[in-house]
N, C-alpha and C positions, 0 to 999 in steps of 0.2 A: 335215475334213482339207484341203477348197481352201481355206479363206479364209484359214490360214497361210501357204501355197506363195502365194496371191496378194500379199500383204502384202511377202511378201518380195522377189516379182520389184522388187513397186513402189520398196519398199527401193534397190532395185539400178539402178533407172531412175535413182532420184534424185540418189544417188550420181557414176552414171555424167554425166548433167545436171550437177551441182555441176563436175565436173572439167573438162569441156568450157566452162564459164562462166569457167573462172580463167583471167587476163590469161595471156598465154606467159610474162611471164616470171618469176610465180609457179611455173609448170610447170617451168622452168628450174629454179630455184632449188630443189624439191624431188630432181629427181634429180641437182644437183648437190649436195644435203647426204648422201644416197645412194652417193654415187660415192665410188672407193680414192683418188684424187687426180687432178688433172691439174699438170703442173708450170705453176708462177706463177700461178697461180689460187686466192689464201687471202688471209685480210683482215690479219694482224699478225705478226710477227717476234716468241717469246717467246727472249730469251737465257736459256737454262740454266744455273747455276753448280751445283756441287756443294759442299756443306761436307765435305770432304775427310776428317776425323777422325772423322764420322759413316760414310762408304764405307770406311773404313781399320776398323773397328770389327767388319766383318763381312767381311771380304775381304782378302786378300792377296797386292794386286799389286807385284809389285816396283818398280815402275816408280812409283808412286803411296803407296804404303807404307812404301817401304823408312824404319828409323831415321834421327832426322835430317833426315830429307825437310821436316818443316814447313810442309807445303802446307794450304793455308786455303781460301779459296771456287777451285775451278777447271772452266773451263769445260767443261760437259757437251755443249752444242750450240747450235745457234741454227736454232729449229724455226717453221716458218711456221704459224699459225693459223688456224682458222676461229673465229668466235665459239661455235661448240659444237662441241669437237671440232679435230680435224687431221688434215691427209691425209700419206700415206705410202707410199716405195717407188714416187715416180709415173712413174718408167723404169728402164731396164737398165741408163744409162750409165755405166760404168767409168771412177776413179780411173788418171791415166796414172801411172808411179813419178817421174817430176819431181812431181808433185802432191804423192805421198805424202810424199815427202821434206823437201820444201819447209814444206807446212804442218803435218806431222804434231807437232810441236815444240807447236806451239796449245793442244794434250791435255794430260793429265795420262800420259795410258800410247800411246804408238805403234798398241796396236790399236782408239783409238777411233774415228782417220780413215777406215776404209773402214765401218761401222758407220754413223757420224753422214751421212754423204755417200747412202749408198746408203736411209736409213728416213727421212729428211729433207734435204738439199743436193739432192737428186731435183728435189724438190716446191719450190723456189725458183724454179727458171726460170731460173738464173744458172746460167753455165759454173762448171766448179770452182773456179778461180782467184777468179774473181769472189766467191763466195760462202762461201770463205775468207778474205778480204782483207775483206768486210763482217763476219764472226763475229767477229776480231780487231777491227775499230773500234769494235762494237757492244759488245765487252767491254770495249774501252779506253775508253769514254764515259762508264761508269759506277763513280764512287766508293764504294769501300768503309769507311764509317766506322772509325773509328782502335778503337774496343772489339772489332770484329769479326774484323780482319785476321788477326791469329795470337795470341790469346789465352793466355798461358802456361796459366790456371785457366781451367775452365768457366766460362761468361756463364748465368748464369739471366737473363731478359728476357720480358715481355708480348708480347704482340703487336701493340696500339699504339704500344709504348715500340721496336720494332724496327723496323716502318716509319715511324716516324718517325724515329728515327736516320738513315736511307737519307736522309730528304725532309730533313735539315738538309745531310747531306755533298753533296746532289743540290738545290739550290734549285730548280730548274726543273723537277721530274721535278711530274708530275700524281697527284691522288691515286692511287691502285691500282697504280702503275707499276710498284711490287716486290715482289711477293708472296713469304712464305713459307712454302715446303711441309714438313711434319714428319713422322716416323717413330712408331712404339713408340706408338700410342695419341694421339698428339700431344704426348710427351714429349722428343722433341729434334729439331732442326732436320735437314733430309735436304739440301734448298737450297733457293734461289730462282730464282726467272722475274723478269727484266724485261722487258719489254713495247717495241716500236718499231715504228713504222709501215713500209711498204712504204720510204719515201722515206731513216728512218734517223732519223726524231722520236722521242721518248720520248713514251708515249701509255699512258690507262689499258687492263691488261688486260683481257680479257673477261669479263662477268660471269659465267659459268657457272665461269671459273678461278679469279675471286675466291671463289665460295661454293668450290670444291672446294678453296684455300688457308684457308679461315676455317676446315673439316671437318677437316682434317686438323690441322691448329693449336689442335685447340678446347679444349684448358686452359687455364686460368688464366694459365699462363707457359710455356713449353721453355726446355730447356738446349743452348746450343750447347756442344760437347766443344770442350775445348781442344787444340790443335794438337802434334803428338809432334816 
C-alpha cells in the first residue's frame, strides 16, 4: 500500500517541478487562455455576416424578415479572437442612447447593438464609437461576389468553388481569410467570418476556426437560400 501513495507524491513533486521550470511567460499564457477576457487583449478581429435567408427560415424578426426586406449577407458582429477560442463580456460598460441611436442602423434588427457591444465590443479595448465605426469599415472592406449578394434562386456551391469566389471579388485577402460556416448537417450556409488583424489587415483566420468552418461545411456542397 506505500509504494502507490509514494509513487504518487513523487508524481506530484514532478509536476509541481515541471511548472515552476516554465519561462513566466508560459505561465502567463496559460492563465491567460483560462481567463473570461480582459478587454484589448486577443489576437484577430473575425467580421461576422449572417446570410440572412438562412436566419429568416427559422425566426421571425420583423425588422430583418419582414417581405420584401431582401436582405442577403448582414452584419452579425465583429468579434476579437483568440487563436482557440474568444473572450467575452470583459466589462460592465454601457451603451450611452447617442450610441445606440447612431449606430444601431449597422444591424439587421435595433436589438442587436446592445447584445454585440456588451458579449464582444467589451473585449475590444475601444470606446464604443470607436469600435463601431471600425465594425462598419471592416464590413465596408470586404466584397461580396456578384452570385452571392441577393440571389433570386438558391446557389448550390462547394466549398472551394465559394472561397474562391470571395479570393477573386477580394484579390488581396490571404488564403483562409473568409470562412464559411453551415447549418442543417452542413447542408446550407448560416454565414461567414472574415478574419483582420488588430491594425484592420485582412489576415488568415485561426486554424482551430478553419477546421471548425471545414466541420460544419463538410458536404460535398451547401446551398445558399435565395433572398425573399
Amino acid at each position: 500500500m506505500r509504494e502507490p501513495k509514494s509513487k504518487l507524491a513523487a508524481l506530484m513533486l514532478l509536476a509541481l517541478s515541471f511548472s515552476l521550470s516554465l519561462p513566466s511567460g508560459a505561465q502567463a499564457e496559460s492563465r491567460y487562455q483560462r481567463s473570461e477576457g480582459e478587454p484589448g487583449r486577443f489576437d484577430y478581429y473575425a467580421v461576422a455576416l449572417s446570410w440572412s435567408p438562412a436566419f429568416c427560415a427559422t425566426h421571425d424578426d420583423p425588422n430583418q424578415c419582414a417581405p420584401g426586406r431582401q436582405a442577403g449577407f448582414v452584419l452579425h458582429g465583429l468579434w476579437p479572437q483568440y487563436e482557440r477560442g474568444y473572450p467575452q463580456s470583459c466589462s460592465r460598460e454601457r451603451l450611452s442612447g447617442a450610441d445606440i441611436a447612431r449606430y444601431a442602423p449597422l444591424y439587421p434588427s435595433p436589438k442587436l447593438i446592445g447584445h454585440e457591444w456588451s458579449k464582444h465590443g467589451t473585449c475590444s479595448g475601444l470606446a464604443p464609437a470607436a469600435y463601431f465605426e471600425l465594425s462598419s469599415k471592416l464590413r465596408a472592406q470586404l466584397q461580396i461576389p456578384a452570385p452571392f449578394q441577393k440571389p433570386a434562386q438558391p446557389v448550390r456551391t462547394s466549398y472551394a468553388d465559394f472561397t474562391g469566389a470571395f479570393k477573386r471579388a477580394n484579390p488581396r485577402l490571404p488564403e483562409n481569410a473568409v470562412l464559411p460556416f453551415c447549418g442543417g448537417g452542413g447542408r446550407f450556409l448560416n454565414e461567414i467570418h472574415a478574419c483582420f488583424s488588430k491594425d484592420g489587415a485582412a489576415m488568415a483566420c485561426g486554424a482551430a476556426e478553419v477546421r471548425r468552418s471545414q466541420n460544419t461545411c463538410r458536404q460535398g456542397s451547401f446551398l445558399i437560400q435565395s433572398v425573399r
